[in-house]
C-alpha positions as CSV (number, residue, x, y, z in Angstrom):
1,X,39.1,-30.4,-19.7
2,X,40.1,-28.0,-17.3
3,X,43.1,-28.7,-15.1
4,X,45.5,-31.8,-15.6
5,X,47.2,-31.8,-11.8
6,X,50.2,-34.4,-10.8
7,X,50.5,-34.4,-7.0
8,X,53.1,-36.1,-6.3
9,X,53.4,-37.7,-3.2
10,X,50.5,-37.2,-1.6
11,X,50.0,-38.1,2.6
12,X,46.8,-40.0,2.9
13,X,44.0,-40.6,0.7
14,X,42.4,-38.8,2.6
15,X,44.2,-35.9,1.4
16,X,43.9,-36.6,-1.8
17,X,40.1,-36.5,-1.7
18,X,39.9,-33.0,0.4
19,X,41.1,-31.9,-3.1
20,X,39.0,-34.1,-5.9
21,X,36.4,-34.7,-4.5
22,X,33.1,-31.3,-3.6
23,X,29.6,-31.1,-2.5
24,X,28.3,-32.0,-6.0
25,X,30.3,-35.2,-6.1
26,X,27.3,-37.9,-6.4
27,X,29.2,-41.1,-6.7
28,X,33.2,-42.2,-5.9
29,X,33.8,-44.8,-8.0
30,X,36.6,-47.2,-7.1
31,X,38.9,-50.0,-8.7
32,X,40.2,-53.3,-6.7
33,X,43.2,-55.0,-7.6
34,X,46.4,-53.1,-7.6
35,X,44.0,-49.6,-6.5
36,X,43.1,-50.4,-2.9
37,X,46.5,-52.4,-2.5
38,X,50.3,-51.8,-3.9
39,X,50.8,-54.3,-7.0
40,X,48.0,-56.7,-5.8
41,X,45.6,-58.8,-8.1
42,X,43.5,-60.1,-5.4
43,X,41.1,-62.0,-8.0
44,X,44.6,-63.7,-9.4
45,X,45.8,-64.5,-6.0
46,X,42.4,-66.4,-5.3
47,X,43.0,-69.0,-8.6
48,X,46.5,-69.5,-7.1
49,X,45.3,-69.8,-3.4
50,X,42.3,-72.3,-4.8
51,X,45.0,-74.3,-6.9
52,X,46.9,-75.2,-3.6
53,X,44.2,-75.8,-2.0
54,X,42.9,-78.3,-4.1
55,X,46.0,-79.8,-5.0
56,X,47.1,-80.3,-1.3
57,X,44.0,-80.8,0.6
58,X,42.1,-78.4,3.2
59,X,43.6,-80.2,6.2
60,X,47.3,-79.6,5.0
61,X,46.8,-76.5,3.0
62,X,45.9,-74.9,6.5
63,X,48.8,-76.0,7.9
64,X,51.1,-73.8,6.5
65,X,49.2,-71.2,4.8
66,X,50.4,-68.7,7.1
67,X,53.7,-69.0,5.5
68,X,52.4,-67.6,1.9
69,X,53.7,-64.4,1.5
70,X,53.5,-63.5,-2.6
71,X,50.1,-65.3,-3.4
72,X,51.2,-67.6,-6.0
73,X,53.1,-70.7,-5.8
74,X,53.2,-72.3,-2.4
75,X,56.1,-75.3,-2.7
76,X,56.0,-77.6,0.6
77,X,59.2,-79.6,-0.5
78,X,58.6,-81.5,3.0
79,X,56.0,-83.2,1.3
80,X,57.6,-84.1,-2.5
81,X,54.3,-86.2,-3.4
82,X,51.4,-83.9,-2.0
83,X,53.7,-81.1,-4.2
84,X,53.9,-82.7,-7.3
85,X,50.3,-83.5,-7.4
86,X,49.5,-79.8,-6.8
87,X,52.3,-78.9,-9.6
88,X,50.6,-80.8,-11.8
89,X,47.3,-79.8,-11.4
90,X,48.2,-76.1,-11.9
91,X,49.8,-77.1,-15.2
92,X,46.8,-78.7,-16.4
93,X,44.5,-75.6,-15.4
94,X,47.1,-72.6,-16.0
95,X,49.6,-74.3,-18.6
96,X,47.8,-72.8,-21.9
97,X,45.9,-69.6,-20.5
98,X,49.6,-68.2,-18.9
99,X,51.3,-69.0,-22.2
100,X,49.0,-67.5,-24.1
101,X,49.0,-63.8,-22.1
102,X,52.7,-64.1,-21.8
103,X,52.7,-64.0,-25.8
104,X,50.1,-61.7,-26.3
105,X,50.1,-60.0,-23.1
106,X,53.3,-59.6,-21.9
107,X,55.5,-59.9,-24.4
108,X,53.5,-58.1,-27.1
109,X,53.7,-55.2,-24.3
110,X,57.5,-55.2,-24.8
111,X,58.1,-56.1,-27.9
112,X,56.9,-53.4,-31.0
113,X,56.5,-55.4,-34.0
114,X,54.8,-58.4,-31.9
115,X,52.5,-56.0,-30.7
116,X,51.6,-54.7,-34.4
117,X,51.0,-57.8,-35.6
118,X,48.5,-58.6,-32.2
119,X,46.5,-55.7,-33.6
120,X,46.3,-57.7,-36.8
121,X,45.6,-60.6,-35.5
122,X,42.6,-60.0,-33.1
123,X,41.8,-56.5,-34.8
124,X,42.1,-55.0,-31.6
125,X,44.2,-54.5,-28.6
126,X,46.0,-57.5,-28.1
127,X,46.8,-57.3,-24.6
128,X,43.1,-56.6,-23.4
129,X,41.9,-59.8,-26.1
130,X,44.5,-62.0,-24.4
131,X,43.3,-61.3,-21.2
132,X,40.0,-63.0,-21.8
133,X,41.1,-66.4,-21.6
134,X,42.9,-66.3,-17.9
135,X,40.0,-64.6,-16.8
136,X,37.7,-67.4,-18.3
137,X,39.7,-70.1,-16.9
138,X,39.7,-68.4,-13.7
139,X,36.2,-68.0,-13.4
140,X,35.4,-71.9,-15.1
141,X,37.5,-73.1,-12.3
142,X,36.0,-71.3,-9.2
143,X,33.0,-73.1,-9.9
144,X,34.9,-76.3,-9.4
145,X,33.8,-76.0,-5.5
146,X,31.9,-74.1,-2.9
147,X,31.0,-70.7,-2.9
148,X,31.9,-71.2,1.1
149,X,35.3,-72.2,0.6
150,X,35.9,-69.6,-2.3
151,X,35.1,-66.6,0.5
152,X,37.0,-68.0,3.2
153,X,40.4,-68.2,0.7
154,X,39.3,-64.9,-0.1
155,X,39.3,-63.7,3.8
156,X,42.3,-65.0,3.8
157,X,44.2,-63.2,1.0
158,X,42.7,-59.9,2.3
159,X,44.4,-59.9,5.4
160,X,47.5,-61.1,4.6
161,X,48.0,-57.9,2.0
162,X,46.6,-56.0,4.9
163,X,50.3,-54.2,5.2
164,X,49.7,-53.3,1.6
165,X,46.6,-50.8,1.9
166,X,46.7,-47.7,0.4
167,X,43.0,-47.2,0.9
168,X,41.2,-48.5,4.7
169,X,37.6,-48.3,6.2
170,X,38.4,-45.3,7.8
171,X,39.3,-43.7,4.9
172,X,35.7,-44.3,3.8
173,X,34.3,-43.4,6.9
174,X,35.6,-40.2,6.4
175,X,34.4,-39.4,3.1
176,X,31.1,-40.3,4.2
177,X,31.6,-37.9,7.3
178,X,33.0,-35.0,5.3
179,X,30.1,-35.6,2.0
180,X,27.5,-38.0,3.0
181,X,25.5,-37.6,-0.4
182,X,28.8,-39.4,-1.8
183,X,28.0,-43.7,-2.9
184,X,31.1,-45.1,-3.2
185,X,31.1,-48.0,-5.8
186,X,33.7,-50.9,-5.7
187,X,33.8,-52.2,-9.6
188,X,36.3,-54.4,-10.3
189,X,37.3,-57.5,-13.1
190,X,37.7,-59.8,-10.5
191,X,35.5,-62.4,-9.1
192,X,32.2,-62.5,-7.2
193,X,33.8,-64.1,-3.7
194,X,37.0,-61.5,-4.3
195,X,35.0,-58.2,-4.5
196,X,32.2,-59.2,-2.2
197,X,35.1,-60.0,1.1
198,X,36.6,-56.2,-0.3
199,X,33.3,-54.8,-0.2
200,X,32.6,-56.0,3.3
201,X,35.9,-55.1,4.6
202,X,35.5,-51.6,2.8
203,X,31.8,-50.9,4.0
204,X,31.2,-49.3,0.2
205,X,27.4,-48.9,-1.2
206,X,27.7,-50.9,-4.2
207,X,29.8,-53.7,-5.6
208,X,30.6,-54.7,-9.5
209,X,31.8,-57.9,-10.0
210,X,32.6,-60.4,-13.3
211,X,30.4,-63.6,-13.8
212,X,30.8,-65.9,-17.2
213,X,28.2,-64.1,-18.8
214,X,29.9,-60.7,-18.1
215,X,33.7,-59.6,-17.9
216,X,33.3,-56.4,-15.9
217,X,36.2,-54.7,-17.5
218,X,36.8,-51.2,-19.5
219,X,33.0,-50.1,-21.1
220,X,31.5,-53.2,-19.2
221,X,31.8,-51.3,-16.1
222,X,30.4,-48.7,-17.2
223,X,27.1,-50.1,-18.2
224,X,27.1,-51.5,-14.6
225,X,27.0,-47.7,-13.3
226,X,24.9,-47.2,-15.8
227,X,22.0,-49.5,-13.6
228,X,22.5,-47.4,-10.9
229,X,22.2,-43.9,-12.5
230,X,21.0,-43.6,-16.1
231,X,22.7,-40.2,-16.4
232,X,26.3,-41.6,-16.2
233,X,28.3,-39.3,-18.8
234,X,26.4,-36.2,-18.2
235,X,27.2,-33.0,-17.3
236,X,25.3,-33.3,-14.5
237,X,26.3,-36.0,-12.3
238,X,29.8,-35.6,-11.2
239,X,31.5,-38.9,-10.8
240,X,34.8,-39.3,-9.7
241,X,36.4,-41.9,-10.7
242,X,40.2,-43.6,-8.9
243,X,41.7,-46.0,-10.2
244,X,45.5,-47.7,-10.8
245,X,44.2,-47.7,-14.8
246,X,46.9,-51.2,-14.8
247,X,47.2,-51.7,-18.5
248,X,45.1,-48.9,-19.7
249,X,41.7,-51.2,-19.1
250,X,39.8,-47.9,-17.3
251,X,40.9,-45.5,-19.7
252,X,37.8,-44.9,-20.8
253,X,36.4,-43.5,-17.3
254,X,37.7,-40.1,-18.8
255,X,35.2,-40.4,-21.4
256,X,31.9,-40.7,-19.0
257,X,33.1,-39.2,-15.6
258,X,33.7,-35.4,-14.9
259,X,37.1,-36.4,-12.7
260,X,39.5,-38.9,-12.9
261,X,42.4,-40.1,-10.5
262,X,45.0,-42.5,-11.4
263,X,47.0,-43.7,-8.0
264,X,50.4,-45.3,-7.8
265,X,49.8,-45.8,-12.1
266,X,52.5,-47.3,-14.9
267,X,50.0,-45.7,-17.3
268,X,48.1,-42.4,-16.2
269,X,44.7,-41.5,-17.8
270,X,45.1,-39.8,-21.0
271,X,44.7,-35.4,-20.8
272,X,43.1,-35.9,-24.5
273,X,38.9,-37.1,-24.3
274,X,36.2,-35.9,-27.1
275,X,33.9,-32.8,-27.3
276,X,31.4,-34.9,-25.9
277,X,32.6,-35.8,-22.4
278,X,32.0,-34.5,-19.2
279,X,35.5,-34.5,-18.1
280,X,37.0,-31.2,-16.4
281,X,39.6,-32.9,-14.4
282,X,42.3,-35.6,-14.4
283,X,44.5,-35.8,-11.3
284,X,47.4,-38.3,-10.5
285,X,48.8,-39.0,-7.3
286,X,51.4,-41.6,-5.6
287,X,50.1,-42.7,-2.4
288,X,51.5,-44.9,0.4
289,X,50.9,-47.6,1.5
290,X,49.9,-48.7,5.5
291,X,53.5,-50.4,5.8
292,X,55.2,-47.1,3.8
293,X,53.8,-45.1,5.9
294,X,54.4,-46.7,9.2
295,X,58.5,-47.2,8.4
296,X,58.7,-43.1,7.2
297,X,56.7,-42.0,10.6
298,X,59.8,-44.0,12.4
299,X,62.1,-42.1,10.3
300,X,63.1,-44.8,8.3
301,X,64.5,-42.5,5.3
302,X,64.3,-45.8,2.3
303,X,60.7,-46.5,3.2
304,X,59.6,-46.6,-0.3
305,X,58.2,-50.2,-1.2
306,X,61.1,-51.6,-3.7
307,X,57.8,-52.6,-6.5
308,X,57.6,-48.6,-7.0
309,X,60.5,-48.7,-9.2
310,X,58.7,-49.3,-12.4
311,X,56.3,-46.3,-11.5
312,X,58.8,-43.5,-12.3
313,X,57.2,-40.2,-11.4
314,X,58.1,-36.7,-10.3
315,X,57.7,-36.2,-6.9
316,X,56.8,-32.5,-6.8
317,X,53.1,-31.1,-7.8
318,X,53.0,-29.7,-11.4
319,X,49.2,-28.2,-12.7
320,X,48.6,-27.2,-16.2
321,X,45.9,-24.4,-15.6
322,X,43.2,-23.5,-18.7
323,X,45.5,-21.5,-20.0
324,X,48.3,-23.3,-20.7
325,X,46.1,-26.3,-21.6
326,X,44.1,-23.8,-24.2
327,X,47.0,-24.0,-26.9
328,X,47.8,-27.4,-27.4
329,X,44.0,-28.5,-27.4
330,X,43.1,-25.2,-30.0
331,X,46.2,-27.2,-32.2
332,X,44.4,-30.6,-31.7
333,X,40.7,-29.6,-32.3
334,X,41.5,-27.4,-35.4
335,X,40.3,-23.8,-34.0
336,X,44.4,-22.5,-33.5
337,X,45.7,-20.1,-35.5
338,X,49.5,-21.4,-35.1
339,X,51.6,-22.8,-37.8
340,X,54.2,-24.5,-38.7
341,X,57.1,-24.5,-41.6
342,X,57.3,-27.0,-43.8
343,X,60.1,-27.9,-45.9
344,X,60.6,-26.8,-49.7
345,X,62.1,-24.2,-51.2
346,X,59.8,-21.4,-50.4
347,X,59.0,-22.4,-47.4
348,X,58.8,-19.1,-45.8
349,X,55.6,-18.2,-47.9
350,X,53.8,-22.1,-47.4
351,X,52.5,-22.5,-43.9
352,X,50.1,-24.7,-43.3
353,X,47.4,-24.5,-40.4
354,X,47.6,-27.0,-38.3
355,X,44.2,-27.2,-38.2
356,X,43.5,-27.1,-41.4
357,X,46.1,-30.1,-42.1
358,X,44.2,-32.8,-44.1
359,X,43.2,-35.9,-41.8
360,X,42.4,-38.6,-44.2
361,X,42.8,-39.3,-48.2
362,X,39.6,-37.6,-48.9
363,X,40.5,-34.3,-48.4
364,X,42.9,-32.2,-50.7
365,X,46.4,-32.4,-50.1
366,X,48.0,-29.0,-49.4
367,X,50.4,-27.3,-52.0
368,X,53.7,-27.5,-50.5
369,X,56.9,-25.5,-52.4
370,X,57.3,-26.7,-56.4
371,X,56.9,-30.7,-56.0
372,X,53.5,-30.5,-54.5
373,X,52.0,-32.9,-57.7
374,X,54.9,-35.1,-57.0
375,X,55.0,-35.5,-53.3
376,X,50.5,-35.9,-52.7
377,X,51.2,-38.5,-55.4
378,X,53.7,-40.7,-53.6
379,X,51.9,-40.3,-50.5
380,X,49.0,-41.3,-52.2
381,X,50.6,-44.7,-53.8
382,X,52.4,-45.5,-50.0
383,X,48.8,-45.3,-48.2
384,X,47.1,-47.5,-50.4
385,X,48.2,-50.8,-51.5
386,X,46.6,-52.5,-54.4
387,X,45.5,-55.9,-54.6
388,X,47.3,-58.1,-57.5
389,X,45.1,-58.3,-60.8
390,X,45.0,-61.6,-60.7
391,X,43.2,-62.3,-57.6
392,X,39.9,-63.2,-56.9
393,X,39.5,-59.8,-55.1
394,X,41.5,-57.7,-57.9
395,X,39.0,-54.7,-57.5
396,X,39.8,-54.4,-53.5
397,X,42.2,-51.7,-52.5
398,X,44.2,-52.4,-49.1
399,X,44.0,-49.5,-46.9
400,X,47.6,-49.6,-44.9
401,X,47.2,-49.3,-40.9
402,X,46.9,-45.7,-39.5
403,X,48.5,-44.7,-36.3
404,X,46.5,-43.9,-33.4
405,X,47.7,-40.4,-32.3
406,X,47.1,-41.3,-28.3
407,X,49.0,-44.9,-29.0
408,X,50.8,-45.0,-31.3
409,X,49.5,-48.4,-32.3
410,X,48.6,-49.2,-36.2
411,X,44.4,-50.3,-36.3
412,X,43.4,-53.2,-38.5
413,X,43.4,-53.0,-42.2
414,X,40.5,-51.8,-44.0
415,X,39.4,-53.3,-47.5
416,X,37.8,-50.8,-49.9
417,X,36.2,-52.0,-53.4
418,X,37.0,-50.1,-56.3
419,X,34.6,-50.4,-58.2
420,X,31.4,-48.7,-55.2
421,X,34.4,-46.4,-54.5
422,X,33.9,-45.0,-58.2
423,X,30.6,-45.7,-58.1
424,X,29.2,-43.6,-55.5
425,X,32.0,-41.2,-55.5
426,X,30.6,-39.9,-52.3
427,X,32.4,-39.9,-48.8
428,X,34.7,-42.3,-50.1
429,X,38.5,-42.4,-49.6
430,X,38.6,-43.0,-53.0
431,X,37.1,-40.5,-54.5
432,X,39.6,-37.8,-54.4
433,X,40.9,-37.3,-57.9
434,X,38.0,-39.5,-59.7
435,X,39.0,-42.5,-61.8
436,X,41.7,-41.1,-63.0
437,X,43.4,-40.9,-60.1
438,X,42.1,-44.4,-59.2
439,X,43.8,-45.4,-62.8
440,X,47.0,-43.1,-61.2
441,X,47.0,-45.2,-58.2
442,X,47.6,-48.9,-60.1
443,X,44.0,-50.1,-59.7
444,X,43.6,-50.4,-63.1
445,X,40.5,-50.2,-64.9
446,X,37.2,-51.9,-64.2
């Protein structure tokens, strides 16, 4: 990677793609919910939207839908019956899918040791595993009527978060204008009726959509691009990619595209991808919305939407050119020649490379001041914990969770047997030290 640029505030998207976007650029790939509008889940908004229009009636539900205004619940306490009977349906659809991504969505994004224990329990993110059930439910109950009905709710929820727009058809129009070898692709988790209305409303070339056979989410959508250009992670097609990157779900764009945006994000794209991708660029940006912007050309000095408050970002540009960027990554991918102390008592003579710092239990542990033996030892006994001998599985070591780096999020536990460990004695964790370090280690004998 080559530049990691924060922009700020920037005018118009239109500015911000006079400085992403070149005449290489081959496709603009774009996100939906909470990306074309300020906090807006427009394929959420359509299971509330269908719930009260079920539970009320079309005839009734019309009545006063011009008075919804956050796109969930819609109480009509005129009508105590008509509003019990659509409280009631909503609990019977939405009563087990919400609780179950409050737990493993929501809270286990606030609370550490909830989330550690997610990561056990569905041996991988937990918030992006309890996402799959709302989004089942949600697509399981859109086929509960017409596709007919499904796009005119949809209509309707597009314009009425017309105010929040941070990207228009004109700002399209222009991009086509300015590079017209550009396809703009609209990809997005929600549903068919939801991205289809956006995509109309949008004029884009291509739209990407979720069914029940396929949640269009994180490496799903990018075997969707993949259909249209087989050469998707290669150095040469540049895609730019912008997207909100809600919940980290398009993080992995920075792995296949050569640019990434993040816009008006709680969680930016990460400045760290392999060798292998095509990435030179990751921008972020805060952009304003159609309302923002109309209340700061009237001189309205708070015209900052009050949702911004959780995105807490400087407001001036700061770029990290190649240069700066060189050290840190020489530190990461081993090739620096900086080091660091470490403690001891002659720790003036011990430095230790930082790239040559062991990664796993395979590799030697480094001789650090007098209590080297002592110290790779205990380290070795914390990292692995061994089964009891009287179990069924007494020859199985427990590997104890790493720590992603990036995350900082333990992975799944890993069980090792002894006995193939000693065995093969060949790219094995372990195999450091031979049996007697197994022995060392309280596996006992086999």
């Amino acid at each position: 990677m080559d530049r990691l640029v924060h922009h700020g505030e920037v005018a118009s998207f239109r500015e911000l793609c006079a400085r992403v976007l070149t005449s290489e650029t081959r496709y603009l790939v774009l996100d939906l919910d909470r990306t074309i509008h300020l906090g807006r889940d427009l394929g959420q908004d359509l299971g509330w939207e269908l719930c009260a229009y079920q539970g009320y009636g079309r005839e009734h539900f019309e009545r006063f839908e011009d008075r919804q205004q956050s796109g969930k619940f819609l109480l009509d306490w005129d009508h105590p019956q008509k509003t019990a009977r659509y409280l009631a349906r909503s609990l019977k659809i939405w009563a087990y899918p919400g609780a179950y991504y409050g737990l493993w969505g929501k809270a286990a994004a606030r609370i550490d040791w909830l989330r550690r224990r997610g990561f056990r329990h569905f041996i991988a993110d937990p918030i992006r595993a309890a996402q799959r059930v709302p989004q089942l439910t949600l697509l399981r109950h859109l086929q509960t009527t017409s596709e007919e009905v499904l796009r005119e709710l949809a209509q309707h929820i597009w314009h009425r978060h017309e105010p929040d727009q941070v990207i228009d058809r004109e700002d399209l129009a222009w991009v086509r204008a300015q590079w017209p070898q550009i396809e703009v692709v609209l990809t997005s988790a929600s549903p068919k009726p939801t991205v289809e209305v956006a995509g109309e409303a949008l004029r884009v070339d291509h739209v990407h959509y979720s069914t029940l056979d396929q949640i269009n989410s994180g490496e799903a959508k990018i075997h969707r691009l993949r259909e249209l250009c087989d050469r998707v992670g290669g150095p040469d097609v540049e895609i730019v990619g912008i997207s909100d990157t809600s919940r980290g779900e398009d993080h992995c764009w920075a792995q296949y595209f050569t640019c990434v945006v993040d816009i008006n994000s709680p969680t930016p794209f990460p400045a760290i991808v392999s060798c292998n991708s095509p990435l030179r660029e990751v921008h972020s940006a805060t952009l304003l919305t159609k309302h923002e912007r109309n209340r700061r050309a009237a001189g309205d000095t708070g015209y900052v939407d009050a949702r911004r408050a959780k995105l807490t970002a400087p407001q001036t540009r700061r770029e990290l050119s190649p240069r700066r960027l060189g050290a840190p990554f020489r530190l990461a991918t081993g090739s620096s020649e900086h080091t660091r102390k470490r403690p001891g008592p002659d720790h003036r003579r011990h430095r230790i490379p930082l790239g040559n710092a062991p990664r796993n239990i395979s590799q030697p542990a480094p001789r650090i001041g007098l209590g080297h033996r002592r110290t790779a030892r205990d380290a070795r006994a914390r990292d692995w914990e061994p089964r009891r001998h009287g179990s069924i599985r007494r020859h199985t070591a427990r590997r104890r969770p790493n720590r992603c780096a990036a995350h900082r999020e333990p992975f799944s536990y890993v069980d090792v047997d002894v006995r193939r460990a000693r065995r093969d004695m060949v790219d094995s964790p372990l195999s450091y030290g031979g049996a007697r370090r197994s022995a060392m280690w309280g596996f006992g004998g086999v």
